[in-house]
Structure formats: C-alpha cells, structure tokens
gemmi code that builds the backbone of each chain (N, CA, C; Angstrom):
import gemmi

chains = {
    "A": [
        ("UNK", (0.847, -1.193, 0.000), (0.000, 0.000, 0.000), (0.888, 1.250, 0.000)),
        ("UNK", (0.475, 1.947, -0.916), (1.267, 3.287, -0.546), (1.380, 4.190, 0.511)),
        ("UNK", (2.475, 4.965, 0.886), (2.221, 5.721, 1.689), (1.080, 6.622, 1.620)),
        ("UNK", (0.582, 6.943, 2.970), (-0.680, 7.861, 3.686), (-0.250, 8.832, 3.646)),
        ("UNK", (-0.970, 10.097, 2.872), (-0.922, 11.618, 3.058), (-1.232, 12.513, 4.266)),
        ("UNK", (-2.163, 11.244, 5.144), (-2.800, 12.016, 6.377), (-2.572, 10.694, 7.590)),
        ("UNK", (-2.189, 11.037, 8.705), (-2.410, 10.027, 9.623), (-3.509, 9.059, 9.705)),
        ("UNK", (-3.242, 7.853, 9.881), (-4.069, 6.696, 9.831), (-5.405, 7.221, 10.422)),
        ("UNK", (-6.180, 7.238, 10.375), (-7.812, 7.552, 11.429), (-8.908, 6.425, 11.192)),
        ("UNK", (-9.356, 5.442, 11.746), (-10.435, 4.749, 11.545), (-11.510, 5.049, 11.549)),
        ("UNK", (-11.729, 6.359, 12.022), (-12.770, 7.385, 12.082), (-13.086, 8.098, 10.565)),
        ("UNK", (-12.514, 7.649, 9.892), (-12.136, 8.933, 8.688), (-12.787, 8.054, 7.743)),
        ("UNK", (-13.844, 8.149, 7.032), (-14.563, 7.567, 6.237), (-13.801, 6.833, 4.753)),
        ("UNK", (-12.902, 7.576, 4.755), (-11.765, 7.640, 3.360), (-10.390, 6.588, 3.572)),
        ("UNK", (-10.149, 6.670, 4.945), (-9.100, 5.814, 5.443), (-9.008, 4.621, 5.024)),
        ("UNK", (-7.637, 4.266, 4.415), (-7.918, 2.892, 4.235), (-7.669, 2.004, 5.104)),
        ("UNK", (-7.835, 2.510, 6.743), (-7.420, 1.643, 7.915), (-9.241, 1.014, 7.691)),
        ("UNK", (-9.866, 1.486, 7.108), (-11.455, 1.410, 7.513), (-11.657, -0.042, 7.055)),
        ("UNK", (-11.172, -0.019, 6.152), (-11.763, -1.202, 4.999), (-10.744, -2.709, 5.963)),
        ("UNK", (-9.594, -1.739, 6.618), (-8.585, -3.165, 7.279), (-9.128, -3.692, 8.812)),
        ("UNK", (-9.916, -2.461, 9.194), (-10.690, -2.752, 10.850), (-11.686, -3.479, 9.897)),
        ("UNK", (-12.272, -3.819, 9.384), (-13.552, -4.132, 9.141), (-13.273, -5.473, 8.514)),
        ("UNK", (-12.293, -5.569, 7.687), (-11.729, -7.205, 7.394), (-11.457, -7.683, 9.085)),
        ("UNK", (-10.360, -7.229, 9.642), (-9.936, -7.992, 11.245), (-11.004, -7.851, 11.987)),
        ("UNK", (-12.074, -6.985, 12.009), (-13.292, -6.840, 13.575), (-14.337, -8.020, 12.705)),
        ("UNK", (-13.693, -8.924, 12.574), (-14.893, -9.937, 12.298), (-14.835, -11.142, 13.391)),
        ("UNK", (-15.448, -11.856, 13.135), (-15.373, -13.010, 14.237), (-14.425, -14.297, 13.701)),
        ("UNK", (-15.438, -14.536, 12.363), (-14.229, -15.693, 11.875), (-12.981, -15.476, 11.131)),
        ("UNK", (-12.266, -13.867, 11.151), (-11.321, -13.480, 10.754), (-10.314, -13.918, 11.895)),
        ("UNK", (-10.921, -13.364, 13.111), (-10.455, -13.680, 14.346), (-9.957, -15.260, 14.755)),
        ("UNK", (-11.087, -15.568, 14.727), (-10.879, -17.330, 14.779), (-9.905, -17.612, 13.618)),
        ("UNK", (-10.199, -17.819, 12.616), (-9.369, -18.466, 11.420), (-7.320, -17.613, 12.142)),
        ("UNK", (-7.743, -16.731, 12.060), (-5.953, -16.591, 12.254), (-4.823, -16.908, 13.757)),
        ("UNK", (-6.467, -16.964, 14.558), (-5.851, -17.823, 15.844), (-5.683, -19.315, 15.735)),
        ("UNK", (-6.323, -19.751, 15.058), (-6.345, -20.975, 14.438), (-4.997, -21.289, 13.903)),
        ("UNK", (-4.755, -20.427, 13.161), (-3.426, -20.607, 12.181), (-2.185, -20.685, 12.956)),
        ("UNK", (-2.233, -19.947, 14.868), (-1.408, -19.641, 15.382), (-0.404, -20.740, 15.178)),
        ("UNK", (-1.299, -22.194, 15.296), (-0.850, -23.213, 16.371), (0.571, -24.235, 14.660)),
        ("UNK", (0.246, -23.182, 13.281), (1.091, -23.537, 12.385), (0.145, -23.829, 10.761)),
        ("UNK", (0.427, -24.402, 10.039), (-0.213, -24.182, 8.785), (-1.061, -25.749, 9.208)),
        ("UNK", (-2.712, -25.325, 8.644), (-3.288, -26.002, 8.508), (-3.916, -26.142, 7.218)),
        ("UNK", (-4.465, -27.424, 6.920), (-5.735, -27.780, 5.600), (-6.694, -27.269, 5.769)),
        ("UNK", (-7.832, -26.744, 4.736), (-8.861, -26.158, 4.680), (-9.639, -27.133, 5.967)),
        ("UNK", (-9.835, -28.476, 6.002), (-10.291, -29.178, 6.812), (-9.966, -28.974, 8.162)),
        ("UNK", (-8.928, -29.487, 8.421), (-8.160, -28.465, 9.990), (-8.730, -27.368, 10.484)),
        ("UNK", (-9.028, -26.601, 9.457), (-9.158, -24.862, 9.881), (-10.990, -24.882, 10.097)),
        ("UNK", (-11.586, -25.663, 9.646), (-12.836, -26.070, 9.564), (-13.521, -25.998, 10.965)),
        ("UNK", (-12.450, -27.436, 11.063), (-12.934, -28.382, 12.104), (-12.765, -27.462, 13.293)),
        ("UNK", (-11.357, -27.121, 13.096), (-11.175, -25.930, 14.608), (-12.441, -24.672, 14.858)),
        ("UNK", (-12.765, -24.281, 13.491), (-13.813, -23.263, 13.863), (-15.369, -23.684, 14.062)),
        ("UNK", (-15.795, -24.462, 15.007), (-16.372, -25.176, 14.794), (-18.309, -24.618, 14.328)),
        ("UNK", (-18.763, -25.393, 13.530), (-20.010, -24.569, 13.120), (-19.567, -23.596, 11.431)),
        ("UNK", (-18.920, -23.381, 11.109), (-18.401, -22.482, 10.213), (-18.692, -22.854, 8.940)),
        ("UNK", (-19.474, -22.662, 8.005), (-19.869, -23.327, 6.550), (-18.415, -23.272, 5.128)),
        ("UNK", (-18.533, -24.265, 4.809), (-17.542, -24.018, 3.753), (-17.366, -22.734, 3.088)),
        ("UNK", (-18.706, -22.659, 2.542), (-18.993, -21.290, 2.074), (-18.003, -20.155, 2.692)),
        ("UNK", (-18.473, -20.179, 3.936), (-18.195, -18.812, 4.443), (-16.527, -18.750, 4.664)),
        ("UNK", (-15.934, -20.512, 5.169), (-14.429, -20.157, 5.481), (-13.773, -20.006, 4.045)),
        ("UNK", (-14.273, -20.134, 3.261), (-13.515, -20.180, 1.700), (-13.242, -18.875, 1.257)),
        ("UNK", (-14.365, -18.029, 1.768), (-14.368, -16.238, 1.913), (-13.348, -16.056, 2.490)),
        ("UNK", (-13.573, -16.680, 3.722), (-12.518, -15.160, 5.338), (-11.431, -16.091, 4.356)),
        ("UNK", (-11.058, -17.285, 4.032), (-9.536, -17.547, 3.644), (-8.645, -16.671, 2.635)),
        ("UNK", (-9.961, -16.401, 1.717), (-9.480, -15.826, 0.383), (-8.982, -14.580, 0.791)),
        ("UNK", (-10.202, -13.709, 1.537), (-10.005, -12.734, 1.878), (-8.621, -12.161, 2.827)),
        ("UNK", (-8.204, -13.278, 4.050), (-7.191, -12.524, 4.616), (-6.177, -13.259, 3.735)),
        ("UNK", (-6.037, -13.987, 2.859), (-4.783, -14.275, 1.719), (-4.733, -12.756, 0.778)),
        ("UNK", (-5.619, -12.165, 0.169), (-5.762, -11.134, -0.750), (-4.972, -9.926, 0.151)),
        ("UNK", (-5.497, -9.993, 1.697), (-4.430, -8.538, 2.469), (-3.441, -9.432, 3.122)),
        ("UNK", (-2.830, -10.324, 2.283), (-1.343, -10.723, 2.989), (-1.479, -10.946, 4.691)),
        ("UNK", (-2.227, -11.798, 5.101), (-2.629, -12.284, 6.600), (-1.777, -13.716, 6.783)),
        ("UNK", (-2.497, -14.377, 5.388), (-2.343, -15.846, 5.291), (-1.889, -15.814, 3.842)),
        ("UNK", (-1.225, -17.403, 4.085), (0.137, -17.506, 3.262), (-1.084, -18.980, 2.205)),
        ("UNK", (-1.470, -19.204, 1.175), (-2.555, -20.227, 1.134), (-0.924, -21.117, -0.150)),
        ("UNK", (-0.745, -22.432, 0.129), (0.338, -23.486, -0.419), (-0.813, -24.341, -0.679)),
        ("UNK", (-0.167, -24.777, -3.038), (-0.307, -25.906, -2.677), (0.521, -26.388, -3.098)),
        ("UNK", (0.299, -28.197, -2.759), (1.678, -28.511, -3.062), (1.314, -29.750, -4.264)),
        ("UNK", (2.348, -29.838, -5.133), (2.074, -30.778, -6.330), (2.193, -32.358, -5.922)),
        ("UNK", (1.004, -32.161, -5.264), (0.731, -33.730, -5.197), (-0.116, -34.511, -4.855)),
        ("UNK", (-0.686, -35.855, -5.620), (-1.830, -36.478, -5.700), (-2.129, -37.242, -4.038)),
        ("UNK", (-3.308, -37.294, -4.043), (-4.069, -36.226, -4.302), (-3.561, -34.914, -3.795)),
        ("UNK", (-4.158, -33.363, -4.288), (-3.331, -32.410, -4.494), (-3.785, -31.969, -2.899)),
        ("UNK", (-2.731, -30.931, -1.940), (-2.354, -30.502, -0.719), (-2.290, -29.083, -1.021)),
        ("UNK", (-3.158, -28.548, -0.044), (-3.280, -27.189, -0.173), (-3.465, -26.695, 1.264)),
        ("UNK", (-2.003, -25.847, 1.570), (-2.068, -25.427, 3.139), (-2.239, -24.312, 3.609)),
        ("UNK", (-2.658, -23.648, 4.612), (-2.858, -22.238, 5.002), (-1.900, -21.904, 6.160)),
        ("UNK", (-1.173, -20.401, 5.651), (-0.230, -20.681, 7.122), (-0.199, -19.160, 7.291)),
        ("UNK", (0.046, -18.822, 8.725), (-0.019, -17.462, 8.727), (1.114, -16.334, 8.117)),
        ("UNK", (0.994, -14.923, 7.760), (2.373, -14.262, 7.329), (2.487, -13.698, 8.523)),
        ("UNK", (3.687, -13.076, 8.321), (4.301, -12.308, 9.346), (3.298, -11.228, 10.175)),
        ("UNK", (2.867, -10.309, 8.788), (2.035, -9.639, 9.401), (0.733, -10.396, 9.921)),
        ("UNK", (0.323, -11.525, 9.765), (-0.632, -12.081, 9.956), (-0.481, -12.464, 11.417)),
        ("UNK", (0.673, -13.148, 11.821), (0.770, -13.160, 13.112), (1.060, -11.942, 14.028)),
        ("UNK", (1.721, -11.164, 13.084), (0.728, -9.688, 14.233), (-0.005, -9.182, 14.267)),
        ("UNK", (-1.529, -9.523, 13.512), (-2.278, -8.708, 13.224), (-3.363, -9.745, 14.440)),
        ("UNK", (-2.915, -11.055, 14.524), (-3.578, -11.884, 15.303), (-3.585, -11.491, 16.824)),
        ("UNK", (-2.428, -10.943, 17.121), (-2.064, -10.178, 18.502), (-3.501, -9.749, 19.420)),
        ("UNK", (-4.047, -8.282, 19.012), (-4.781, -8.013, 19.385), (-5.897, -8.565, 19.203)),
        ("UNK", (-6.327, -9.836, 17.921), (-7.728, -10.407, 18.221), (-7.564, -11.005, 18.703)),
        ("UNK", (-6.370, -12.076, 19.346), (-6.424, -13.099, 20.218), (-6.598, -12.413, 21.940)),
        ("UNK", (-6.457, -11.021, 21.715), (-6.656, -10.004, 23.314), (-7.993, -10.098, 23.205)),
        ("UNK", (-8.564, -9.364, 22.158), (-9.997, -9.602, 22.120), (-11.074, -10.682, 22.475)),
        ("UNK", (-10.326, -12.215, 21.641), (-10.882, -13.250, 22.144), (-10.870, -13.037, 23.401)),
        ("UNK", (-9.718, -13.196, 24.272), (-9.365, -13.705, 25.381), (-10.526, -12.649, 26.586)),
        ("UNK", (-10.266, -11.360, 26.132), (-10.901, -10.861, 26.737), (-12.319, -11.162, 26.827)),
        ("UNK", (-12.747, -11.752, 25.991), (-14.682, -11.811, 25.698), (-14.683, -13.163, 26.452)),
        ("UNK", (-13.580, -13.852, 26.557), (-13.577, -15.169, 27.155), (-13.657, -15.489, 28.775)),
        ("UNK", (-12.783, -14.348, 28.923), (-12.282, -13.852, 30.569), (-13.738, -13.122, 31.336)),
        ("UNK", (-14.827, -12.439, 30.334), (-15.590, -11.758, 30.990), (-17.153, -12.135, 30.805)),
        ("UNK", (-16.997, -12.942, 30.122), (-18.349, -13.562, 29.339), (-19.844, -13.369, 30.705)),
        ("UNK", (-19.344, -13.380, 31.847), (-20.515, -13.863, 32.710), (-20.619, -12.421, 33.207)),
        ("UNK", (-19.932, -11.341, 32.814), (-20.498, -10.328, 32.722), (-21.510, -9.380, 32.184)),
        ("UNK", (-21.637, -10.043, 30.868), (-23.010, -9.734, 30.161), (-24.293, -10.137, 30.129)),
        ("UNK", (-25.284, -9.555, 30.497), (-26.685, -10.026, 30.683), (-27.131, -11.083, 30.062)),
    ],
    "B": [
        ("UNK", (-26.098, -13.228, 33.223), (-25.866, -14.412, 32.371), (-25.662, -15.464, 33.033)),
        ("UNK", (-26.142, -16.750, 33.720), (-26.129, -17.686, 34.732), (-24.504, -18.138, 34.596)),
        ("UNK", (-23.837, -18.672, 35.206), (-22.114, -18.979, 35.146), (-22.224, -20.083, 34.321)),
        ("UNK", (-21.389, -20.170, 33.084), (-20.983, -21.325, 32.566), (-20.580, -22.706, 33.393)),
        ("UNK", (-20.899, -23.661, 32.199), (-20.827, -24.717, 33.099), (-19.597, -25.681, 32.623)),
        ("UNK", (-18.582, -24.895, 31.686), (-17.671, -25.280, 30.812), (-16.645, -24.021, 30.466)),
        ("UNK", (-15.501, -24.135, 30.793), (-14.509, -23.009, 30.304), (-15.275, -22.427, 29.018)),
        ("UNK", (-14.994, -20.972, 29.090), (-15.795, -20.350, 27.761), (-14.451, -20.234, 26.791)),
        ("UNK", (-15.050, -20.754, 25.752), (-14.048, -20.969, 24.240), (-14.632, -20.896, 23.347)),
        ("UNK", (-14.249, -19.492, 22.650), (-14.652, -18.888, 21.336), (-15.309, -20.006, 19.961)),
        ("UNK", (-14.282, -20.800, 20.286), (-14.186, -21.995, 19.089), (-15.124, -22.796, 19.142)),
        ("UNK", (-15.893, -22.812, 20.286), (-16.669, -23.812, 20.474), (-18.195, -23.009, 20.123)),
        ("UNK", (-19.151, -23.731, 18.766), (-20.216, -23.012, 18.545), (-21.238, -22.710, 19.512)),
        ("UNK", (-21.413, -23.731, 20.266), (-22.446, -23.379, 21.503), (-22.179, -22.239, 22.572)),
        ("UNK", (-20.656, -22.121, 22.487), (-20.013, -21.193, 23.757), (-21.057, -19.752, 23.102)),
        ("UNK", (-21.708, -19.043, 25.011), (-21.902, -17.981, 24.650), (-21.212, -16.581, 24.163)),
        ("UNK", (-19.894, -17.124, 24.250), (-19.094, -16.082, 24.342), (-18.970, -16.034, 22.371)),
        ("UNK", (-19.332, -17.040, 21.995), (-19.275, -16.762, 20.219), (-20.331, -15.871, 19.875)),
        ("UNK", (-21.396, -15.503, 20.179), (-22.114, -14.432, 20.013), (-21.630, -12.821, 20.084)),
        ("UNK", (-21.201, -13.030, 21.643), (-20.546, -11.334, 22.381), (-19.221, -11.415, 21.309)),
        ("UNK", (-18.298, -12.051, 21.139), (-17.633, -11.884, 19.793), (-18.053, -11.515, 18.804)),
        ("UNK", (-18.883, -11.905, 17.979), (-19.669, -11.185, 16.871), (-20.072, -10.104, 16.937)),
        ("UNK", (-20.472, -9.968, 18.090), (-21.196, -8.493, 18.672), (-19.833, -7.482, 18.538)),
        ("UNK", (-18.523, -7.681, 19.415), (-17.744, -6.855, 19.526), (-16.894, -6.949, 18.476)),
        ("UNK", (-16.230, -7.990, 17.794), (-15.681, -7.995, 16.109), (-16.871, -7.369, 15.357)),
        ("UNK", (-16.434, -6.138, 15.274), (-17.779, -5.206, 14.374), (-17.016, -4.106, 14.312)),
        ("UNK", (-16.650, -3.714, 12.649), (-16.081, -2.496, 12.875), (-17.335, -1.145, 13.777)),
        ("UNK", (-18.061, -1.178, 13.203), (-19.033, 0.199, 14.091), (-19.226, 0.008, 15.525)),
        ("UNK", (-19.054, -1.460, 16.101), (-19.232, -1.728, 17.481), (-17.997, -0.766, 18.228)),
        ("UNK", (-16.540, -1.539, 17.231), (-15.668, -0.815, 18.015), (-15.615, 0.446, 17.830)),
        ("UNK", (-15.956, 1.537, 16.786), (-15.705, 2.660, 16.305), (-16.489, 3.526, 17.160)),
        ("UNK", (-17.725, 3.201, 17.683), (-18.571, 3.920, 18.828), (-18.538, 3.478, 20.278)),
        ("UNK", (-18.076, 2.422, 20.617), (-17.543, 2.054, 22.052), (-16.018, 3.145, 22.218)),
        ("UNK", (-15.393, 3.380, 20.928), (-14.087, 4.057, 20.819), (-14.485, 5.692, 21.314)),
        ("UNK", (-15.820, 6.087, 20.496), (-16.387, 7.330, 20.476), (-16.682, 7.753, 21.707)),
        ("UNK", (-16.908, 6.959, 22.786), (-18.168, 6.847, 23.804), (-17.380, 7.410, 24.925)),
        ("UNK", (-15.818, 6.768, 24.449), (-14.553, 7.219, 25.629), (-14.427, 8.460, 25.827)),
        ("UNK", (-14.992, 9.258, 25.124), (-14.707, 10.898, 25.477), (-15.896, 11.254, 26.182)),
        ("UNK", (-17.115, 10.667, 26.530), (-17.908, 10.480, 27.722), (-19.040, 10.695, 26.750)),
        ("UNK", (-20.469, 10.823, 27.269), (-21.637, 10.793, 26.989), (-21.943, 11.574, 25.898)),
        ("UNK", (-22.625, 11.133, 24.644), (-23.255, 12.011, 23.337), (-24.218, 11.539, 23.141)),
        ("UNK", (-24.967, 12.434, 21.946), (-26.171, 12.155, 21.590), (-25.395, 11.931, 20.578)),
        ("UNK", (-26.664, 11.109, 19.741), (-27.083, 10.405, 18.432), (-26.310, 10.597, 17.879)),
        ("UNK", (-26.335, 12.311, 17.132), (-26.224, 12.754, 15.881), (-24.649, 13.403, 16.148)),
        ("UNK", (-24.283, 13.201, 17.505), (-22.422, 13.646, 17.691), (-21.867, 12.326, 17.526)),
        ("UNK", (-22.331, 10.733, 18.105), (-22.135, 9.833, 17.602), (-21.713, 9.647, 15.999)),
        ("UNK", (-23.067, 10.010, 15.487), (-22.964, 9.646, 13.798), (-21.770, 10.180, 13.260)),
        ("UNK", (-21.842, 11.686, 13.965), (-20.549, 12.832, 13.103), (-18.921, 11.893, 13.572)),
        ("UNK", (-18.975, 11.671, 14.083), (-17.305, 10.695, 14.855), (-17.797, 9.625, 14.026)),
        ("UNK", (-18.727, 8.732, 13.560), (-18.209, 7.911, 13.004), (-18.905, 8.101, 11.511)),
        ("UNK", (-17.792, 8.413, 10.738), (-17.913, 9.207, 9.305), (-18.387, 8.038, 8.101)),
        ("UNK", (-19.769, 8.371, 7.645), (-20.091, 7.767, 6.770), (-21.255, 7.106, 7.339)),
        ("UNK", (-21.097, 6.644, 8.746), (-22.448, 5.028, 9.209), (-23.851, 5.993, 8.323)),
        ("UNK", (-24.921, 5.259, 8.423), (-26.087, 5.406, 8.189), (-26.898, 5.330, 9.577)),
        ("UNK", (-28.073, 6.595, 9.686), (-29.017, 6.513, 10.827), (-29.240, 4.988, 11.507)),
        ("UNK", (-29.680, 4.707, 9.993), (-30.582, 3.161, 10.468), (-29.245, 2.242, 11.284)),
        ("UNK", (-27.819, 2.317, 10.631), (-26.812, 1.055, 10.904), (-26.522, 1.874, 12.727)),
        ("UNK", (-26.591, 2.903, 12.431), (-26.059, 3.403, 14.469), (-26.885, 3.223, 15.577)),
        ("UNK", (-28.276, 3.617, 14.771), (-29.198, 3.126, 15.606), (-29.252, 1.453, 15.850)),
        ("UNK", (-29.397, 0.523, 15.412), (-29.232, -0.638, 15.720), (-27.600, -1.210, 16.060)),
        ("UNK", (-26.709, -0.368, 16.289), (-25.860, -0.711, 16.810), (-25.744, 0.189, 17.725)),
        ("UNK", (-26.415, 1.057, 18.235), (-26.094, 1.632, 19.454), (-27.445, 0.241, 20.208)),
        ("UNK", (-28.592, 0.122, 19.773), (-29.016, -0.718, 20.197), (-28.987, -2.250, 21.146)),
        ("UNK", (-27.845, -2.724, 19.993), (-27.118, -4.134, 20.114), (-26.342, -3.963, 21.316)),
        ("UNK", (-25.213, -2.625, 21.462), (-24.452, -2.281, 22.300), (-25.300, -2.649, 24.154)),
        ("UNK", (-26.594, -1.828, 23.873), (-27.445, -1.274, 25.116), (-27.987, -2.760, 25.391)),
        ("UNK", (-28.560, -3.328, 24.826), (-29.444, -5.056, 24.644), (-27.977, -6.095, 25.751)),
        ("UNK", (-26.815, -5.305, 25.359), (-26.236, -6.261, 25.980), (-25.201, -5.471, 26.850)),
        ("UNK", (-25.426, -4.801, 26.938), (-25.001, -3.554, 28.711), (-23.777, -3.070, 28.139)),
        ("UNK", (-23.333, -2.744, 27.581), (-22.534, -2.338, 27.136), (-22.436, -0.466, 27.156)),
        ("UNK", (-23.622, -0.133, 26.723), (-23.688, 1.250, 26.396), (-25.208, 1.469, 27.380)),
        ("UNK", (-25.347, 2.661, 27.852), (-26.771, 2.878, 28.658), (-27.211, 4.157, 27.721)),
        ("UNK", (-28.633, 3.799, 27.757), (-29.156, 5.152, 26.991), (-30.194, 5.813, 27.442)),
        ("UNK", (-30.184, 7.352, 28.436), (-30.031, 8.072, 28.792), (-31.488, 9.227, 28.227)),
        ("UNK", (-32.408, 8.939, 28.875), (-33.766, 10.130, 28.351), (-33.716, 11.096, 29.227)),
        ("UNK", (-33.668, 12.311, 28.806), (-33.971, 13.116, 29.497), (-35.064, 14.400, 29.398)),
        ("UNK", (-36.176, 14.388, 30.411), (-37.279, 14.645, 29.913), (-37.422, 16.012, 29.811)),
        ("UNK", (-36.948, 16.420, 28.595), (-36.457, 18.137, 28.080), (-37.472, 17.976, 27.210)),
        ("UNK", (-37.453, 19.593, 26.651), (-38.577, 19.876, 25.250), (-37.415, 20.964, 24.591)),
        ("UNK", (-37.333, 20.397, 23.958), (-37.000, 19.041, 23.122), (-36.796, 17.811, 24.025)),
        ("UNK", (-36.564, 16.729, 23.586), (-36.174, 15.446, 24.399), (-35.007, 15.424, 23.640)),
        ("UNK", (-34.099, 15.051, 25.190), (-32.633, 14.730, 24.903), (-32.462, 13.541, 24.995)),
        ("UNK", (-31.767, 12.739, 24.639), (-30.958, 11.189, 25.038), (-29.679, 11.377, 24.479)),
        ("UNK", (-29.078, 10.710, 25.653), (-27.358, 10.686, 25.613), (-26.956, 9.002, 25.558)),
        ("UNK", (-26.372, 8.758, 25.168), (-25.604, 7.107, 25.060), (-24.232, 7.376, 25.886)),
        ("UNK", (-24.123, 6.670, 26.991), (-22.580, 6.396, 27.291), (-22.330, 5.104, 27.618)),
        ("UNK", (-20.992, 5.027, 27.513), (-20.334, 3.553, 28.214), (-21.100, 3.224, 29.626)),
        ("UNK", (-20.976, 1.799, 29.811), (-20.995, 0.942, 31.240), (-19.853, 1.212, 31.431)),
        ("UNK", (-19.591, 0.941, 32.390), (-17.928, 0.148, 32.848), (-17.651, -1.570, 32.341)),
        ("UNK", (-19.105, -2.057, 31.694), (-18.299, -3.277, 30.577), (-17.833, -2.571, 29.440)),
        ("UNK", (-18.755, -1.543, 29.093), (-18.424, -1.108, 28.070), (-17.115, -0.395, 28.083)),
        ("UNK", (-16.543, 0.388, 29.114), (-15.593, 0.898, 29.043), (-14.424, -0.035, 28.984)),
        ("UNK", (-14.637, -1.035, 29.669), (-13.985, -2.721, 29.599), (-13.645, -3.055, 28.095)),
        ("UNK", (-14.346, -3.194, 27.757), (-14.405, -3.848, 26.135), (-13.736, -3.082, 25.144)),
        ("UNK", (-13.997, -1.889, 25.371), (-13.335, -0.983, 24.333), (-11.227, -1.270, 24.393)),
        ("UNK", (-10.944, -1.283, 25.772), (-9.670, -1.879, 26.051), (-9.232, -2.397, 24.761)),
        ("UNK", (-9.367, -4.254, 24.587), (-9.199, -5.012, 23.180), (-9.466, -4.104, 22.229)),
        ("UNK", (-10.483, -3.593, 21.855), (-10.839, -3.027, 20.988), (-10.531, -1.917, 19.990)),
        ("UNK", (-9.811, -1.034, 21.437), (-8.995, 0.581, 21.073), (-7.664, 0.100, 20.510)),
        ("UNK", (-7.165, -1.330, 21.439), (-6.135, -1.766, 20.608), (-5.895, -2.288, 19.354)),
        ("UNK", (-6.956, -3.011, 18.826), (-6.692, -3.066, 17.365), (-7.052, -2.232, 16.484)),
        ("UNK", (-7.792, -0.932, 16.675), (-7.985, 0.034, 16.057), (-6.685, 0.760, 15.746)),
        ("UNK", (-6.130, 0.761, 17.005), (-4.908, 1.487, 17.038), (-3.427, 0.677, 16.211)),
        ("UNK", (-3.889, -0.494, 16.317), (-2.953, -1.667, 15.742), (-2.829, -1.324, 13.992)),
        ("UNK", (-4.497, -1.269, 13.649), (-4.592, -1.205, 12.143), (-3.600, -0.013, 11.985)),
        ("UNK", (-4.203, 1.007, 12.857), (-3.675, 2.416, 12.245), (-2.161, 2.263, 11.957)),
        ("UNK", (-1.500, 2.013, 12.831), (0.291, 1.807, 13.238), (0.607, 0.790, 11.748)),
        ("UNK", (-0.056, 0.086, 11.667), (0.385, -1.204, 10.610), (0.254, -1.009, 9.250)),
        ("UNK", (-1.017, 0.155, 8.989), (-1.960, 0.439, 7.883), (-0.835, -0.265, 6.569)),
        ("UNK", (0.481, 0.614, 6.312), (1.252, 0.279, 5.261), (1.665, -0.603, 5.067)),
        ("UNK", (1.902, -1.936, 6.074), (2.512, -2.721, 5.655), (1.867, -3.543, 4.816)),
        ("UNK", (-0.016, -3.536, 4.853), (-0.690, -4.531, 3.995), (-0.789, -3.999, 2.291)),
        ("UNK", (-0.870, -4.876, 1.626), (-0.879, -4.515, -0.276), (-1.712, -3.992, -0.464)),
    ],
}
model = gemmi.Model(1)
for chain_id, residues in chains.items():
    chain = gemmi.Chain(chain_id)
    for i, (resn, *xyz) in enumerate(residues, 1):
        res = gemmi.Residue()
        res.name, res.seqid = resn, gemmi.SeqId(i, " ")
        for name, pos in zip(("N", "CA", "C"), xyz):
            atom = gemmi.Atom()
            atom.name, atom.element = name, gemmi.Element(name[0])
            atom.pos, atom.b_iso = gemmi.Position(*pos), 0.0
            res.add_atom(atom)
        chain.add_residue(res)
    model.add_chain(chain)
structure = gemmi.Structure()
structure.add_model(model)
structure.setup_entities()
C-alpha cells in the first residue's frame, strides 16, 4: 500500500485503515488466524477448529485474509493435491490483538446479561 | 448471564461467548464504544465521529451495544427530548481489546498490499 498523506484515522470515512478494521473486527477473521497460530493447517483443519463455520463462508474469510497478505494459502504438487494455510508475518501480528480480544470476551463472558 | 458450566471458548459453537464476539468484532461496534470514551453524546455527535455510518446502521448498533449492557441510553425529559448514550464500565472494559486493534490497524496500515 502506498504511503498515507494524512495520519491513519479509523474514524475517517476515506481511510484505508477502515476497509482493514472491518476485514480484522470480524469473528471468523479472528478465529481463522488464531487458528493458524498453532502452524499451517488444511482447509479441513481450519474447519474443524472453527467449529459450526460453513464451507462457504471459510472459503471467503480464507481468500479474503490471503488477498491482504494475513495468510500464506500453499499448494503442493501432489496427488491427491495438498493445499495449506499458514499465517504471514504480518498475519501473526495482526492476530495479537484479536487473540486479546478473544481472550478478553472469554475472561468476561458472565459479565453480560 | 447464569455462570458457565464449561470453560468459555470462542471456538466452540455453543459457547456464549461466540455471540458477544460477533457483537464486539464489528467495525461500528468498536468505532462507537471508541467514540463513547470521550464520555456521553447524543445520536447525531455519535454519527458525526463515526464518518459515513447510516441513521438506520447506528441506531441498531447503538441498540445491540445497550441489549447487551454495554452502552446505557439516557432520556432526558427536556422539550425538546434529549438522550445521551454512554459507556458501562463493561463497556468501558471492552473498548480496552478493541482501542487496541484500532490502534494496531492504524500503526500497521502500510505494511498490507
């Protein structure tokens, strides 16, 4: 991405931090890349860990955090063919604060009505 | 919320805590829990801080916020009628995770393509 003319603002309708809070403030963005923490998994793996999650929908969040460089998507040439998901660099820091987030919603859960 | 009867884990579909995740992975959840920190507003100072939402999307997310204690909303029996939205102290809680990945995107914005 090119450099920013104006400081980052998520507030700022124009920002392109907007469009990047709104890919990460999801739920199974969240899940899928904590998922990934534990090393590269198969579409199946990543499934199973999120549990409830429709093909449909993980085939999206995959594509999607592969397209902003989150996740690293391998395959490998061979029968039958292997196709792995693993996190990038920035992906494992971008996981940082949703895994605070998880943790936090996890830590306080019996606080909400 | 009666006490769980099982460690709460995001991953797990039944856990209640996969809901309040959805709820708080929301870019507008976090963008007005973010807003709320400079203390009590109405509506339409809400809307102006968060640039672009639509009536209908703030109103049902200031809603969602209040439904689950997060935000309290505030009549006050003026002529005109006033109402103010501010944080709980969950809400002020929550925003914590929250301010941080806002703040995360911002700091990171360039490194994604």
């Amino acid at each position: 991405m090119p450099a920013l003319n104006a400081p980052a603002d998520a507030y700022l309708a124009n920002c392109p931090c907007r469009s990047i809070l709104d890919l990460l403030a999801d739920k199974w963005s969240a899940l899928a890349l904590g998922a990934l923490t534990a090393g590269p998994l198969r579409f199946g793996e990543v499934r199973t860990r999120l549990e409830g999650i429709s093909p449909k929908v993980l085939t999206a969040v995959l594509r999607r955090l592969a397209e902003h460089g989150l996740v690293e998507r391998t395959v490998f040439p061979e029968i039958p063919l292997r196709v792995e998901y693993a996190l990038t660099e920035l992906g494992r820091d971008a996981n940082g604060p949703l895994e605070a987030l998880r943790t936090w919603v996890e830590a306080n859960i019996e606080r909400f009505p």
